[in-house]
N, C-alpha and C positions, 0 to 999 in steps of 0.2 A: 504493500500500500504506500511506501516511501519512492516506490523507482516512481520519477516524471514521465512522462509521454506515456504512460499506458490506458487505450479505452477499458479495460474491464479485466478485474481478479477474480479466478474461479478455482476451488480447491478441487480436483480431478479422482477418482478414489472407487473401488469397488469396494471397501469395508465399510458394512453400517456401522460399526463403533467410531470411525473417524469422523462421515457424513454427520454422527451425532452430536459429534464435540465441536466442530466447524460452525454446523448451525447456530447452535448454544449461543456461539460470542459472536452473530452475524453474519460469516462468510456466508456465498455463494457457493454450493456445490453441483457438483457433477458426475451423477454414477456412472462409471465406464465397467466392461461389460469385465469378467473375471479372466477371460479369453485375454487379454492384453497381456502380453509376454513380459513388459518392460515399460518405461516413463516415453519413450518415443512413442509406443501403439497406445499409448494412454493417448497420448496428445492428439495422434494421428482423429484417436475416437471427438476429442472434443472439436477438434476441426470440422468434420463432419455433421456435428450439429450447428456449429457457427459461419456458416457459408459465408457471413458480410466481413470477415476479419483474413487478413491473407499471412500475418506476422504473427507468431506463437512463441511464448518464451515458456520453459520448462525450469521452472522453479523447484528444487529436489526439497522433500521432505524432512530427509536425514541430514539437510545442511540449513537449518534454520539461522547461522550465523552469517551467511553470505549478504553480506554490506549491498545496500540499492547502485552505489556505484558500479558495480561490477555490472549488474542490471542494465545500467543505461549506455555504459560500453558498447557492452554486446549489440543492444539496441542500433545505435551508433553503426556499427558495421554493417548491415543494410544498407546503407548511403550508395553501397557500393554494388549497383545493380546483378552484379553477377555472382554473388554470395547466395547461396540456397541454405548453407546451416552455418554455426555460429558457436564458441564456446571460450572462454576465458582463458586465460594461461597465467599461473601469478611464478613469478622467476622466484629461486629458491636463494635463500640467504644460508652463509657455513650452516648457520646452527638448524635452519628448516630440511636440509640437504642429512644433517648428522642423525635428525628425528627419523626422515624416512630410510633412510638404510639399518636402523638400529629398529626400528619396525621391522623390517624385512628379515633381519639378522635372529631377531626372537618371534617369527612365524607368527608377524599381525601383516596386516593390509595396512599401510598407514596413509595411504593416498596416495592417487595416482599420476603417474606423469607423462608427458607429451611432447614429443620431439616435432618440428617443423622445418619448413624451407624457405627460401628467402625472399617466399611470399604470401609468407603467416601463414600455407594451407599443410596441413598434419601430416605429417609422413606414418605415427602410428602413436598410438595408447599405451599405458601398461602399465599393470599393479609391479611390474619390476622399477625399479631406479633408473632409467633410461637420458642422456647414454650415458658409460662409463666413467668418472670421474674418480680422483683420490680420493681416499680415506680423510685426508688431509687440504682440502684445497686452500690456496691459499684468498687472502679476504679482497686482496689487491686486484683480483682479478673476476670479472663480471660471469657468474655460472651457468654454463648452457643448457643446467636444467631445473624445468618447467614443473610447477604441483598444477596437475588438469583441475580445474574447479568444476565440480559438477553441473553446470549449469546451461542450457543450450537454447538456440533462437535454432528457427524455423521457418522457411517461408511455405505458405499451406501445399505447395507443387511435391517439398521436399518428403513431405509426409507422405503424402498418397505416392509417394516413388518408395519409399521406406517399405509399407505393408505389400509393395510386389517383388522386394529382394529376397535373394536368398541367402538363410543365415550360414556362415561361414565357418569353418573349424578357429579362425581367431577369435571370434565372438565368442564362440563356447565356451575355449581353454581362459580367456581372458575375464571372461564375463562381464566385459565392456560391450553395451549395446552402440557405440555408435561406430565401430569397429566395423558393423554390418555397411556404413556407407563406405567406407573406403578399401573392404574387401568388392563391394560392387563398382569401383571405378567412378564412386563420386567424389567430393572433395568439402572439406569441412576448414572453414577461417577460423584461426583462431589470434584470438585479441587478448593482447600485455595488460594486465589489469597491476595497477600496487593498492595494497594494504595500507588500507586505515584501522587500524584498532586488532583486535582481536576475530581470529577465520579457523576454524577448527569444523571438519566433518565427523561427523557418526560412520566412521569406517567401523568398530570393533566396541563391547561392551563394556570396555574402560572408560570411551569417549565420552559416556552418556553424564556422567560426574561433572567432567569439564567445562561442557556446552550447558546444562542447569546452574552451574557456578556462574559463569558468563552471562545466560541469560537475567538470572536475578541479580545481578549488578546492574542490568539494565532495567533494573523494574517489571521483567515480562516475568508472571503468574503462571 
């Protein structure tokens, strides 16, 4: 409700427990059908109800700390008429770079990361530390790896191309759904966001402590 430019917020969901507690404090819902594999065929569904909207942003549920700016970024990157999908990229600083290898190291997921070309469009995904770096890098030097934010823009063409792919052995092993576009030869922008404040995802049931500590220093109930 903070991101500018958007006509309409709708919380998307095949669970009546969540449609219930959405409603409660206001939200707009949208039951999408159980059949929805993933947050892209969810969206794909609300699309298909909302014929007058062509622009869809996929706000993930597990990252309630994602700052409106990253939001309007994204947004932002449509300007650029031949973008069809969209996702964040925030650059990893020593100590963010030390979290997720030391995740990786003790068999958690700690977020994923996103290698690109030198024309912001993804070369590939991956709950791995992608690419290689020292143990050790040094601070003097700006680090070429990316923490993917979950977060993705859409233009409604990209959707309805999404539910005629087919899913791919990367998608599966990876369990990254948008993996499915660029096993099919589409291509995905992705946009340099930085950090304002405090950005933590619900990857693993540690996090859930974390992101309640943060939210209620924020005042959210």
């Amino acid at each position: 409700m903070k991101v500018r430019g958007v006509d309409r917020v709708v919380v998307a969901t095949d669970d009546d427990r969540i449609a219930r507690e959405c409603t409660r404090f206001g939200a707009e819902v949208i039951m999408t059908p159980e059949s929805c594999g993933n947050g892209t065929e969810r969206c794909a569904w609300v699309a298909s109800q909302c014929p007058e909207y062509d622009l869809f942003i996929n706000f993930q549920g597990d990252a309630p700390l994602t700052p409106p700016n990253f939001c309007e970024a994204l947004i932002g990157a449509f300007d650029d008429v031949a973008v069809q999908v969209a996702t964040p990229a925030l650059r990893c600083t020593g100590d963010a770079l030390y979290r997720l290898k030391n995740d990786r190291r003790n068999g958690r997921v700690g977020g994923t990361t996103v290698v690109f070309n030198h024309s912001a469009d993804a070369l590939y995904f991956s709950k791995e530390v992608l690419p290689h770096t020292s143990d050790e890098p040094s601070e003097l030097v700006e680090l070429p790896v990316f923490h993917h934010v979950g977060l993705y823009g859409y233009r409604r063409a990209a959707l309805e191309s999404y539910l005629t792919m087919k899913r791919g052995p990367l998608e599966m092993f990876e369990g990254l759904e948008q993996l499915r576009f660029l096993e099919n030869g589409g291509t995905i922008r992705c946009v340099e966001v930085e950090e304002r404040g405090d950005f933590w995802e619900l990857n693993n049931p540690s996090d859930t402590a974390i992101i309640e500590k943060v939210l209620a220093e924020q005042g959210v109930e």
